[in-house]
PAPA-273935 format. One record per residue (C-alpha): x, y, z; residue in three letters; residue number from 0. Coordinates in nm, 2 decimals, padded with zeros to 4 digits. Example, Ala and Ser with C-alpha at 12.3 -4.5 7.8 and 13.67 -1.06 7.14 Angstrom:
<pts>
01.23, -00.45, 00.78, ALA, 0
01.37, -00.11, 00.71, SER, 1
</pts>
This chain:
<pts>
-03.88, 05.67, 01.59, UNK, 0
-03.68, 05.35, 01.62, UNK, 1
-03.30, 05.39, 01.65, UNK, 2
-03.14, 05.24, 01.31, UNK, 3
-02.96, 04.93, 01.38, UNK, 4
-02.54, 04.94, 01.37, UNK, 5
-02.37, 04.83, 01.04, UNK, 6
-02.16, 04.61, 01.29, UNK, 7
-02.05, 04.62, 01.65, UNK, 8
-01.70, 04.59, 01.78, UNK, 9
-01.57, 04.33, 02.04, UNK, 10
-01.26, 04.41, 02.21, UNK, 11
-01.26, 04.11, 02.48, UNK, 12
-01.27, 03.74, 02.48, UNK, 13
-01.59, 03.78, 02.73, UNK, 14
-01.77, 04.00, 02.51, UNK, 15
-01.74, 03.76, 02.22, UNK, 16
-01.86, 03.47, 02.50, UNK, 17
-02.21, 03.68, 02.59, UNK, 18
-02.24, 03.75, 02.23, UNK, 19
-02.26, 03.36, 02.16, UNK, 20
-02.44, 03.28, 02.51, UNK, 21
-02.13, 03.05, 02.62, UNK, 22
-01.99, 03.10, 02.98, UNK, 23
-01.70, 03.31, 03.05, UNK, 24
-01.37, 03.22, 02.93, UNK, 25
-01.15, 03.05, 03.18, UNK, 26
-00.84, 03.27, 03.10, UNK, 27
-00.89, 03.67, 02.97, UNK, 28
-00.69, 03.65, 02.72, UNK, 29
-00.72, 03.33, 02.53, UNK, 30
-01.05, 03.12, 02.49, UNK, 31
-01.10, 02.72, 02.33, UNK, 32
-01.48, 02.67, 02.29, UNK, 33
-01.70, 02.45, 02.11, UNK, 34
-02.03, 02.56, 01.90, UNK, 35
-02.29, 02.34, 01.74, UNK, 36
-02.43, 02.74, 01.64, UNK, 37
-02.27, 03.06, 01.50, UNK, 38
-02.59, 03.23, 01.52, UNK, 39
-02.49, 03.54, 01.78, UNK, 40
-02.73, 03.57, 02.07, UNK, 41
-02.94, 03.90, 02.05, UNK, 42
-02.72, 04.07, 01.81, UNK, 43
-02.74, 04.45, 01.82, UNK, 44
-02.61, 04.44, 01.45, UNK, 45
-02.61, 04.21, 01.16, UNK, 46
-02.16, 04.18, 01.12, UNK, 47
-01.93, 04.18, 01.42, UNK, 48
-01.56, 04.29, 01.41, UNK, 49
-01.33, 04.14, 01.69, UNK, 50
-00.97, 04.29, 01.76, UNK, 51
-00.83, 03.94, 01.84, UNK, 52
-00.70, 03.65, 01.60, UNK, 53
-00.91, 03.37, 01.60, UNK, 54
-00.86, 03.04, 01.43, UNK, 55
-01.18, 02.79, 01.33, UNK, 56
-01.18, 02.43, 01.30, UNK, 57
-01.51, 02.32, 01.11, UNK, 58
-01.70, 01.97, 01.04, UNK, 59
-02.04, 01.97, 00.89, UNK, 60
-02.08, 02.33, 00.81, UNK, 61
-02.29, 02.44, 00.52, UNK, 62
-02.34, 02.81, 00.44, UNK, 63
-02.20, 03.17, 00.39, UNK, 64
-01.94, 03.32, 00.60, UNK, 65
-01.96, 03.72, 00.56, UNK, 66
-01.55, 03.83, 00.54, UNK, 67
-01.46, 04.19, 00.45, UNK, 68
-01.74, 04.32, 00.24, UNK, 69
-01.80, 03.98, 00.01, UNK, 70
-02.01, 03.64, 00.14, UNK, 71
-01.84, 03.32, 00.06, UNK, 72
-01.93, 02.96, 00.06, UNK, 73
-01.75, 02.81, 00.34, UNK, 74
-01.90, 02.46, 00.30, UNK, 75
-01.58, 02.32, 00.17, UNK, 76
-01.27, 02.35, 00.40, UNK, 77
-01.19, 02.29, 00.72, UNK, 78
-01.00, 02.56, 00.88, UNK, 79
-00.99, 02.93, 00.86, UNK, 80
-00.83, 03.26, 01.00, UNK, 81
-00.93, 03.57, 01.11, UNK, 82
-00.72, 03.88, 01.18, UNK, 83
-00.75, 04.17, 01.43, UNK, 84
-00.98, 04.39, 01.26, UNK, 85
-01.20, 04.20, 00.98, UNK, 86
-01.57, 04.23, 00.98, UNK, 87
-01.69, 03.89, 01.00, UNK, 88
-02.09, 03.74, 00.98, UNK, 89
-02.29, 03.41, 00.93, UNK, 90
-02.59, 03.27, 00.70, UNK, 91
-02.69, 02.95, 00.77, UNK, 92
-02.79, 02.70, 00.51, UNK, 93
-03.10, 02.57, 00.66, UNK, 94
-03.09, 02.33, 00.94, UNK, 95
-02.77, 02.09, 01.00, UNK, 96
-02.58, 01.96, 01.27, UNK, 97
-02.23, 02.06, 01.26, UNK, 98
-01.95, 02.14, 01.51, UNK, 99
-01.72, 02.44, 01.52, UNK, 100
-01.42, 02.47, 01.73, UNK, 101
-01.30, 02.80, 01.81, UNK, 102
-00.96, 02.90, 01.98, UNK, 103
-00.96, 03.27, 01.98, UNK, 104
-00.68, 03.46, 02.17, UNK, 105
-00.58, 03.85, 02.24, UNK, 106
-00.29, 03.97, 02.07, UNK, 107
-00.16, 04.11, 02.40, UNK, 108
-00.11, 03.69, 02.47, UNK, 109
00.21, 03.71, 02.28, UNK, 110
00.31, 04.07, 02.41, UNK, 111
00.73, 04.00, 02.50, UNK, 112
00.73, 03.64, 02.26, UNK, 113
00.92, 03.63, 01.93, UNK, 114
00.55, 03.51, 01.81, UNK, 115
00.35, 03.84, 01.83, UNK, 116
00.62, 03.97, 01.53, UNK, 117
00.67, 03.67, 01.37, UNK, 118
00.24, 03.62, 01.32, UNK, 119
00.22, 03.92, 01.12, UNK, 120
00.45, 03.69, 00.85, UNK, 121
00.15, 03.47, 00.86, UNK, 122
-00.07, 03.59, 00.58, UNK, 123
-00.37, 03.34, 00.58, UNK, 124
-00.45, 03.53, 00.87, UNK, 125
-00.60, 03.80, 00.64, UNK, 126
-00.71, 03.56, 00.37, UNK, 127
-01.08, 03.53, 00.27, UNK, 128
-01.33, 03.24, 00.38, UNK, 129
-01.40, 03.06, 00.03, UNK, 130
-00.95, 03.02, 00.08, UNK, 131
-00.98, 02.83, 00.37, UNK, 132
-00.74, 02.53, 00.46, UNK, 133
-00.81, 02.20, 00.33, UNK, 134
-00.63, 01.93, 00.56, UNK, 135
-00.54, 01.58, 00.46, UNK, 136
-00.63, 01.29, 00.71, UNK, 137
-00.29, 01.26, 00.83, UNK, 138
-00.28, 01.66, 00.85, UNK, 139
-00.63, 01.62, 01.08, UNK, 140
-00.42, 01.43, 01.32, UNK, 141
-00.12, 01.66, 01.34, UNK, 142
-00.34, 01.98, 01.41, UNK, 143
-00.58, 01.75, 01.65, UNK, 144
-00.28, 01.68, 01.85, UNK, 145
-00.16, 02.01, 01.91, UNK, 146
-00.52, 02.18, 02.01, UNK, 147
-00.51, 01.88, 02.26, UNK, 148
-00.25, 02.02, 02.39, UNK, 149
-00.35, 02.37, 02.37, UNK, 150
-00.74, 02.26, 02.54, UNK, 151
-00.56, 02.10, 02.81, UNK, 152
-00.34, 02.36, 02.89, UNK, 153
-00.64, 02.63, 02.89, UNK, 154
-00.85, 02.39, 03.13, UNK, 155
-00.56, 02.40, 03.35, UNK, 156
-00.51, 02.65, 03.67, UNK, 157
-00.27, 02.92, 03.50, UNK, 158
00.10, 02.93, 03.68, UNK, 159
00.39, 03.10, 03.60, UNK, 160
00.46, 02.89, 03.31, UNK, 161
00.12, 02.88, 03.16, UNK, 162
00.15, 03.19, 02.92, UNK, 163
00.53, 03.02, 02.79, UNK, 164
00.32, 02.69, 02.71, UNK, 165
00.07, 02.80, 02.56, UNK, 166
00.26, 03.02, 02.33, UNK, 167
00.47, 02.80, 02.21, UNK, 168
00.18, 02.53, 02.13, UNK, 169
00.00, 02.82, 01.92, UNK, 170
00.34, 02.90, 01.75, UNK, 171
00.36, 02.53, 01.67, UNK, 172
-00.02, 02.53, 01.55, UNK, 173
00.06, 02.81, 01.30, UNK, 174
00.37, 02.65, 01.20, UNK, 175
00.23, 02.37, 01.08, UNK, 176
-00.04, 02.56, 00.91, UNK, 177
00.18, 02.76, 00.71, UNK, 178
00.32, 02.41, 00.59, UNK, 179
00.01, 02.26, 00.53, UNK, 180
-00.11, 02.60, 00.35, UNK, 181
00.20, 02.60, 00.12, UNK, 182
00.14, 02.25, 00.03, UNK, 183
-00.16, 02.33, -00.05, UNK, 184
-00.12, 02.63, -00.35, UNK, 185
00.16, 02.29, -00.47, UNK, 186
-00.13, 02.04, -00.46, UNK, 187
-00.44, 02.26, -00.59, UNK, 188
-00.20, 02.35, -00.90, UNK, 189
-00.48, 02.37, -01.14, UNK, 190
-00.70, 02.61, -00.95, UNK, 191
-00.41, 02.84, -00.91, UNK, 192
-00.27, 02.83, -01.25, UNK, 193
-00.62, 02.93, -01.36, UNK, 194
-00.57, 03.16, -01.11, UNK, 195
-00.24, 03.32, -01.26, UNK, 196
-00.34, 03.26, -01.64, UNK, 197
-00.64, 03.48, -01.53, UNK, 198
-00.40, 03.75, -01.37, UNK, 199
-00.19, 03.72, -01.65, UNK, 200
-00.51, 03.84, -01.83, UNK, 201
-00.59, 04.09, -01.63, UNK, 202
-00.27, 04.34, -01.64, UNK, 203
-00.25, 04.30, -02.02, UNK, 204
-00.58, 04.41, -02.06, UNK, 205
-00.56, 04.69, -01.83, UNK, 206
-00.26, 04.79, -01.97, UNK, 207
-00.39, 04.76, -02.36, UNK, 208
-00.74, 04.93, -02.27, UNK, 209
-00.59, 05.27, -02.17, UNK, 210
-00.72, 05.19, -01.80, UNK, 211
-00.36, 05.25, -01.71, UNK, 212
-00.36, 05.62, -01.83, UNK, 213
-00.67, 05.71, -01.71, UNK, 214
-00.59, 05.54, -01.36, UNK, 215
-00.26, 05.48, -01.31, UNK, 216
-00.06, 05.17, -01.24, UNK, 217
-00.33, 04.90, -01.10, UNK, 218
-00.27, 04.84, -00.69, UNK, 219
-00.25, 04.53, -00.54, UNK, 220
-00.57, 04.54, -00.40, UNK, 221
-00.76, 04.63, -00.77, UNK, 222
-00.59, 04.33, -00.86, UNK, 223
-00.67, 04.09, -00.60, UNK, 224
-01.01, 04.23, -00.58, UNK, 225
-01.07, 04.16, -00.95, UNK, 226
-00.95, 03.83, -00.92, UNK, 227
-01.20, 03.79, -00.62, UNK, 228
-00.90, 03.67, -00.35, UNK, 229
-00.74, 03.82, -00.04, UNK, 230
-00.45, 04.02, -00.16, UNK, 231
-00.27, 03.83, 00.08, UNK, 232
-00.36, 03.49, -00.05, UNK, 233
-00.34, 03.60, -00.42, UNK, 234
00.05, 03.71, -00.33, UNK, 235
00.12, 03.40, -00.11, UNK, 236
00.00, 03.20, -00.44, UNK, 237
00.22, 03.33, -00.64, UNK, 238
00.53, 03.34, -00.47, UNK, 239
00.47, 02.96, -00.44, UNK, 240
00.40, 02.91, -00.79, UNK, 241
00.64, 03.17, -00.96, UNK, 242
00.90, 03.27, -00.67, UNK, 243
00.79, 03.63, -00.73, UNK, 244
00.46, 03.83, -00.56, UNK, 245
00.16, 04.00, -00.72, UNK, 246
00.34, 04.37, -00.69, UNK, 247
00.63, 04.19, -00.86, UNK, 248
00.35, 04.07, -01.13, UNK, 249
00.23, 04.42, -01.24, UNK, 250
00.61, 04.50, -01.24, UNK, 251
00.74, 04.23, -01.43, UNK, 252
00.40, 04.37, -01.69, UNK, 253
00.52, 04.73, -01.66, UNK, 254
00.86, 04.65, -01.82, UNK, 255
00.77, 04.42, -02.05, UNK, 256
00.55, 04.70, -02.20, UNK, 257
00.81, 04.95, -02.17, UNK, 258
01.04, 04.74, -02.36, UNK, 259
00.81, 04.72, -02.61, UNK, 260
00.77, 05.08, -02.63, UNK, 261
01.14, 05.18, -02.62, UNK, 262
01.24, 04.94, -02.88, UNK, 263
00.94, 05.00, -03.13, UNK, 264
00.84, 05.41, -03.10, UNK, 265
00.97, 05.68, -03.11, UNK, 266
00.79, 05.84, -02.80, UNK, 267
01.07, 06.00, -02.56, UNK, 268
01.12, 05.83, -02.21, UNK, 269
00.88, 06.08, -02.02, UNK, 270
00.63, 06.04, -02.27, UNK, 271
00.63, 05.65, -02.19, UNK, 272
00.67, 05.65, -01.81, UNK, 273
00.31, 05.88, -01.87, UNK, 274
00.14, 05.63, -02.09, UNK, 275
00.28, 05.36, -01.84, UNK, 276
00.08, 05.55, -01.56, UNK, 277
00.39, 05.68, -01.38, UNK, 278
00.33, 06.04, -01.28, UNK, 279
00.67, 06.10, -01.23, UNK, 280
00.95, 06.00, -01.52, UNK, 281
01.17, 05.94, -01.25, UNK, 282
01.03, 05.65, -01.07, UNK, 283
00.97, 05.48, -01.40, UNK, 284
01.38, 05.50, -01.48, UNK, 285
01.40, 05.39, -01.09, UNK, 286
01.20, 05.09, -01.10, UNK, 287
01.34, 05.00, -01.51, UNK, 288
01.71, 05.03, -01.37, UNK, 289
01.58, 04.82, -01.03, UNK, 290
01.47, 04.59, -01.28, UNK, 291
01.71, 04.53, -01.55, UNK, 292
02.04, 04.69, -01.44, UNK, 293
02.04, 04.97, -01.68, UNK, 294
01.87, 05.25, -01.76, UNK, 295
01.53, 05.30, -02.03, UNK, 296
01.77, 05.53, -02.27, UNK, 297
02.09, 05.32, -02.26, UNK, 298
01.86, 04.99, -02.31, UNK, 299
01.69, 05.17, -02.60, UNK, 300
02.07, 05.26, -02.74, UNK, 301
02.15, 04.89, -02.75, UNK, 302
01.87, 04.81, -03.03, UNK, 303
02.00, 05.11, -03.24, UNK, 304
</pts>
């Protein structure tokens, strides 16, 4: 009886990513630049791959699915993407096309002892889906082309004592700039994230009028995001541009407009509406209301008597 194939396999090296592709071995262990005209794996053992490394993907002429988490997106439009330690990742191919992918992957053990291995956990597109990649003007092209110059040459070259400090500050400024370019992006795709936040606006008032939030409690950031089909990451990221506040801030800013509601037009006690708010506890509903407003649900209820 045949052995059943893996769900995925795991890839803890740079080199084992390399066989996996059929490229050479990297010229440095823990940080790779390579070009693909393919992302079909060589011989895979299992259909999804998940490698413990950050990679970053530069992409012309691509058309097809990227697997990311457990959803498929279309990855046709975009031109750079970000993957995190950890994510499950695959490929469907739309037929045959010529298209080139370049890849700089690199071990988070590169940035052990630089301000950079804390700081990139700040960097959220790192965990955002495919179909949110980043969409680079012309002039943007030319900024991040210049840097991976920088960053190709460097890898090409024989490492020294100060290879490690260059290279780490020309991925720091590569990341940099994406965060800029990414931000200017939720400004400049306004209408798809307004949808976006008139559709989350939607969302919590329908949970909260169905009785979903008594049966399940108050909804998580990831039921949210998950709805909305987005990253939770990108979803909050979004927001935060567009409204100042995140998406936990959101269901929060829902949860006290609803209280409101109930202390100024019931007669229900304040346990009874921190339970039909989905709190299990009365007092983290007076917690976050106080947090909220600077005063507590019974003397806010006094004022409108």
């Amino acid at each position: 009886m045949a052995s059943k194939r893996p769900a995925h396999i795991v890839l803890n090296s740079l080199s084992a990513l390399h066989d996996l592709l059929g490229l050479p071995k990297p010229e440095h262990p823990l940080i790779s630049v390579m070009y693909s005209k393919s992302m079909q794996y060589q011989h895979p053992e299992a259909d999804n791959v998940v490698i413990n490394f950050y990679a970053i993907c530069i992409k012309e002429g691509f058309k097809g699915k990227v697997k990311y988490g457990q959803h498929d997106y279309d990855f046709s439009e975009g031109v750079m993407a970000f993957q995190g330690p950890g994510q499950v990742s695959g490929v469907e191919l739309a037929g045959e096309q010529d298209f080139t992918v370049q890849w700089v992957i690199f071990h988070p053990d590169l940035l052990h002892g630089y301000p950079l291995a804390k700081t990139i956990k700040d960097y959220g597109f790192f965990s955002y889906a495919a179909n949110e990649a980043l969409h680079l003007s012309e002039k943007e092209k030319i900024t991040i082309a210049s840097i991976l110059v920088n960053i190709e040459q460097e890898y090409h070259t024989n490492i020294d004592n100060f290879s490690q400090d260059v290279m780490v500050a020309n991925l720091d400024l590569l990341l940099s700039y994406c965060n800029r370019f990414y931000n200017r992006q939720f400004i400049t795709r306004k209408k798809v994230n307004h949808d976006l936040l008139g559709k989350l606006e939607d969302l919590l008032s329908n949970y909260f009028n169905s009785g979903m939030v008594q049966q399940s409690g108050l909804p998580s950031v990831q039921y949210v995001s998950a709805q909305l089909n987005v990253s939770p990451n990108y979803l909050s990221d979004m927001l935060r541009t567009l409204t100042g506040q995140g998406t936990q801030q959101h269901i929060h800013n829902k949860v006290i407009e609803r209280a409101k509601e109930f202390l100024t037009t019931s007669q229900l006690s304040v346990s009874e509406i921190a339970y039909e708010l989905g709190f299990e506890h009365p007092q983290s509903f007076n917690k976050l209301f106080k947090t909220r407003t600077g005063t507590t649900p019974l003397k806010f209820r006094t004022t409108f008597n």
